[in-house]
C-alpha positions in Angstrom: 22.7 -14.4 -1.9 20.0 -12.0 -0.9 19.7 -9.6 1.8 16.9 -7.5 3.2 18.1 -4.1 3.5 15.2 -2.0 5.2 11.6 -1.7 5.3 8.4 0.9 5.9 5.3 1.2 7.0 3.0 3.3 5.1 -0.7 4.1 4.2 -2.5 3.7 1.1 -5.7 6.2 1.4 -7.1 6.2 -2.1 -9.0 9.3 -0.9 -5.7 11.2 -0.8 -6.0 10.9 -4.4 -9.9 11.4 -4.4 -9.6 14.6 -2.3 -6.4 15.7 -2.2 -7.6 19.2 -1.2 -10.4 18.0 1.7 -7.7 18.1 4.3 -5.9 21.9 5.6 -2.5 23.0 3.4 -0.3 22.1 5.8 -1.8 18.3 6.4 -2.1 18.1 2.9 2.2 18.9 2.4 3.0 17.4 5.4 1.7 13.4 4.1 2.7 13.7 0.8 5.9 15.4 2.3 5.9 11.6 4.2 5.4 9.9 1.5 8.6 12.0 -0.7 10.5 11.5 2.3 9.9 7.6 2.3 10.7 7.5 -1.3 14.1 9.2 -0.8 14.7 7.0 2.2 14.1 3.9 -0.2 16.3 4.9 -3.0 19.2 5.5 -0.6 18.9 1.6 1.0 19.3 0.9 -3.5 16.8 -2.0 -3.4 16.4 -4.4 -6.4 13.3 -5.8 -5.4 10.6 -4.2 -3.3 8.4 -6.7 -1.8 4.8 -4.6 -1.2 2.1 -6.4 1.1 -0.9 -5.2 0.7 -4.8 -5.7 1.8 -7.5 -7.0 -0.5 -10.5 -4.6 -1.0 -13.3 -7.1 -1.9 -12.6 -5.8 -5.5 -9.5 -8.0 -6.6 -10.5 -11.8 -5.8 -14.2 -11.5 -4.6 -16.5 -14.5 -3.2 -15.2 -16.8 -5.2 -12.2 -16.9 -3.8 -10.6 -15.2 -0.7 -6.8 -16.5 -0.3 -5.5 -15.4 3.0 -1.9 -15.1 1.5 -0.7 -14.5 -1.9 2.0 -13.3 -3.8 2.2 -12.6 -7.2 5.1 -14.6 -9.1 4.2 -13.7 -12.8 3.1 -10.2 -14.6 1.7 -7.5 -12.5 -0.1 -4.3 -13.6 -2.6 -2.0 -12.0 -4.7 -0.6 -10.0 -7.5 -2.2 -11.0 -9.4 1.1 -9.6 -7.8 3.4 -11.4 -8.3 6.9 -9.9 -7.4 10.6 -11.1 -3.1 10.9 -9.8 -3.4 7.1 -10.3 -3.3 5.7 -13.6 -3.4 1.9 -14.1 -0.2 0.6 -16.2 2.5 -2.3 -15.9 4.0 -2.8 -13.0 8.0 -4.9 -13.3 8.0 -7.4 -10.7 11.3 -10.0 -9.9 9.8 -13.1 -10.6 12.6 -15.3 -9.4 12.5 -14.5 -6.5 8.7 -14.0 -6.2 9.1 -17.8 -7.5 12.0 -18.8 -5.1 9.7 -16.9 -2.0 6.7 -19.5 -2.5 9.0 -22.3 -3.8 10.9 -21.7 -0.3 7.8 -21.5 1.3 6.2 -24.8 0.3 9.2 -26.3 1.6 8.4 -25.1 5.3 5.1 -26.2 5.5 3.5 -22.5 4.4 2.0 -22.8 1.0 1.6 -19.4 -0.7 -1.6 -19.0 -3.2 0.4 -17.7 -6.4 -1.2 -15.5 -9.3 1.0 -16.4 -12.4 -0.5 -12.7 -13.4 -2.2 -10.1 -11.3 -3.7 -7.0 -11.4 -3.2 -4.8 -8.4 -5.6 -2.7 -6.2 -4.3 0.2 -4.4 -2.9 -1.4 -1.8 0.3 -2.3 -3.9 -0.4 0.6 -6.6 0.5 3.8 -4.0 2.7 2.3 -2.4 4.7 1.4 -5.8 3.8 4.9 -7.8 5.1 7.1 -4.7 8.1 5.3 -3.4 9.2 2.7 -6.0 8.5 4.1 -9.4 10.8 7.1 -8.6 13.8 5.3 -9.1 12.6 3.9 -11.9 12.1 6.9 -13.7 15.8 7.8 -12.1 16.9 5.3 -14.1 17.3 2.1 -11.7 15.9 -1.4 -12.6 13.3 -2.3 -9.4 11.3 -5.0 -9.2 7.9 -5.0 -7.0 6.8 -8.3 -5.5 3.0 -8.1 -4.9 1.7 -10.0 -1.5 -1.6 -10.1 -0.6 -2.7 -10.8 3.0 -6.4 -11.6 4.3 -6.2 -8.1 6.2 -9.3 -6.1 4.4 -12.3 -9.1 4.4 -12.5 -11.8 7.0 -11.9 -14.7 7.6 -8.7 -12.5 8.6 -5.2 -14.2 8.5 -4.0 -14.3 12.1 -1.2 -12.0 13.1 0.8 -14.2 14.4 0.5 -16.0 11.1 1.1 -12.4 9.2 4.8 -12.4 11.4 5.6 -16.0 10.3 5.2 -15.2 7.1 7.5 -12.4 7.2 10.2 -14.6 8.6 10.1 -16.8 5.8 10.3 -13.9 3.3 12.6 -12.9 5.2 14.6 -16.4 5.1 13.8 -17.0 1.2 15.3 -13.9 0.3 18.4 -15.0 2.2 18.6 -18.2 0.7 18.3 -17.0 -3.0 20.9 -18.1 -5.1 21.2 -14.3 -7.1 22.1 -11.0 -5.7 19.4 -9.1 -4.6 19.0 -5.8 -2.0 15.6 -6.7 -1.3 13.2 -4.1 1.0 9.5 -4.9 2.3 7.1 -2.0 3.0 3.8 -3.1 4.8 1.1 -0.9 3.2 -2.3 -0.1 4.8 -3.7 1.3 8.1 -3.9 2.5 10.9 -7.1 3.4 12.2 -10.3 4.1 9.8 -14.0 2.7 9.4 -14.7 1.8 5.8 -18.2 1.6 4.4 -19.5 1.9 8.3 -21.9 4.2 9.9 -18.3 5.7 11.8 -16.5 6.3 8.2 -14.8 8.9 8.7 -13.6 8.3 12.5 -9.9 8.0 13.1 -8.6 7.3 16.8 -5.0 8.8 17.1 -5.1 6.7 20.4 -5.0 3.0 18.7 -2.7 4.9 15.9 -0.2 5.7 18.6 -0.8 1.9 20.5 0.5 0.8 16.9 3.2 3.3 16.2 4.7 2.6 19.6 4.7 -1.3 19.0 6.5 -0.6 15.8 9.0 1.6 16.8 10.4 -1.0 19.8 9.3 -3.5 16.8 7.6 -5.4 19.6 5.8 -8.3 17.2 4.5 -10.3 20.7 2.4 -7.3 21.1 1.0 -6.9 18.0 0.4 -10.5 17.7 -2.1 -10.8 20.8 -4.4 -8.5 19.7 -7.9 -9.7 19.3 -9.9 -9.2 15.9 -12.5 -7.9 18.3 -10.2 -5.5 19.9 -9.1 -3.9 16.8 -12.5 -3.7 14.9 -13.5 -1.9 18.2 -10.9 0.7 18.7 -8.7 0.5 14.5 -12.0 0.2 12.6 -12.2 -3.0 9.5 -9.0 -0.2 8.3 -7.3 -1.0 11.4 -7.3 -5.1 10.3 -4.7 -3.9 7.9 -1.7 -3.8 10.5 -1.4 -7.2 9.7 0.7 -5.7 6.0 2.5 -4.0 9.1 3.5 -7.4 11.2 4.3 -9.2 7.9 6.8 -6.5 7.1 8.0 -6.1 10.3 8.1 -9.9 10.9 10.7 -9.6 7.9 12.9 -7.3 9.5 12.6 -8.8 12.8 15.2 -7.5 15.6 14.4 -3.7 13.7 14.3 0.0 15.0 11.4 1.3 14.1 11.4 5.3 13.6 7.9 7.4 13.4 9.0 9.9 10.0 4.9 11.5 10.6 1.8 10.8 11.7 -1.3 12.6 11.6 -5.4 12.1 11.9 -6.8 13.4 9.1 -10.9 12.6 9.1 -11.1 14.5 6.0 -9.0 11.2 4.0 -11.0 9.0 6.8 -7.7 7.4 7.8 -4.7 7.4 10.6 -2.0 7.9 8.6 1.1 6.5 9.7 4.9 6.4 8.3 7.5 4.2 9.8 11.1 3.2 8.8 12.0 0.1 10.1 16.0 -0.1 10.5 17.9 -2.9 10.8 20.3 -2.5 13.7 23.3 -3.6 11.5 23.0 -1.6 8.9 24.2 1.8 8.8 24.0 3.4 6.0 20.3 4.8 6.7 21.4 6.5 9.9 24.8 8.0 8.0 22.5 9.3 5.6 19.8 10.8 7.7 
């Protein structure tokens, strides 16, 4: 049987990797500091699988076809926009249980869109190069399931949909008929304008409105906010916290603890790092 051990929430600012020198020294060691600190955290919850949900950026599925849920059940590389630090390459994913999560799902009435093979966008890529790929090169065999949510072009998934889905993640993983530590990082967000006249704005304000919700792990809050409430005060970025309510909708019932935060213009994003832990588990908090 399966289990889901932990989760995060994390960014995935490309322009981290564009300009990693735009920002002061100390921002600059403090979010990749984060992001080392997240990865650490990971390896010590020894996940098999790491189930990444990620945004669409226009770039992956275009007009043709805008799915507002996805997961990828077959071979995975990526990022499709390769960028200097990010180098596109194959990415192991667990397919039975990528398979068993949308097999499960059709079952309950929620039927997944499924890419028998994929390649990423940077949504799953940083998330994956900074905190999964560590262990790998540590020696450990991690899968990373791939799940795409309409959270970066509308029509926008609801969030109250984004939550249900985690549930069911959550529930397929349980119900798996293999062993499997399974943790689910929601990548993308907070606050940030993309391609807008305000690019560049960040409001630490709706950042913190976020933050809060997901350290009390309050998913009724998160789930009445309006589109038109978040485009206003989180930016077309700010959509994204819908990777956050499907993770968090996974770990339902979790403590959510802030590791940093910090508005950084110069990488046009809030950037926000959460550990969501699961108030029965306790080997996090003995290892902290």
């Amino acid at each position: 049987m399966g289990q889901i051990v932990g989760g995060f929430l994390v960014p995935h600012d490309p322009v981290m990797f564009v300009a990693p020198q735009a920002p002061a020294a100390a921002v600059q060691d403090r979010m990749w500091g984060a992001f080392a600190t997240c990865a650490r955290r990971l390896a010590e919850l020894e996940p098999t699988s790491v189930i990444v949900v990620g945004a669409d950026h226009y770039m992956l599925f275009g007009t043709t076809c805008l799915p507002s849920y996805l997961i990828a059940t077959g071979d995975v590389d990526g990022p499709l926009d390769a960028m200097p630090g990010l180098k596109r390459g194959v990415i192991p994913n667990s397919e039975g249980l990528a398979l068993h999560i949308a097999g499960d799902g059709r079952a309950r009435g929620i039927d997944w869109a499924v890419a028998r093979a994929l390649t990423v966008d940077h949504a799953i890529a940083i998330p994956n190069q900074l905190m999964i790929q560590p262990m790998r090169e540590a020696g450990r065999k991690v899968g990373t399931i791939p799940v795409y949510l309409a959270a970066g072009v509308d029509p926008y998934i609801r969030i109250a949909r984004a939550i249900e889905l985690g549930r069911q993640i959550r529930e397929a993983v349980e119900s798996f008929d293999a062993s499997e530590r399974v943790a689910v990082i929601g990548s993308g967000g907070i606050s940030h304008w993309v391609g807008t006249a305000e690019m560049g704005r960040v409001n630490p304000d709706f950042d913190r409105q976020i933050l809060d919700y997901a350290e009390r792990g309050d998913l009724d809050a998160l789930a009445v906010l309006s589109d038109e409430y978040i485009l206003a005060n989180g930016g077309n970025g700010g959509m994204e916290i819908r990777n956050w309510a499907c993770a968090m909708g996974a770990l339902e019932g979790a403590r959510g603890e802030v590791i940093a935060y910090e508005a950084v213009p110069e990488w046009v994003t809030g950037l926000g790092f959460v550990q969501l832990h699961l108030q029965s588990c306790t080997q996090t908090e003995s290892k902290r």
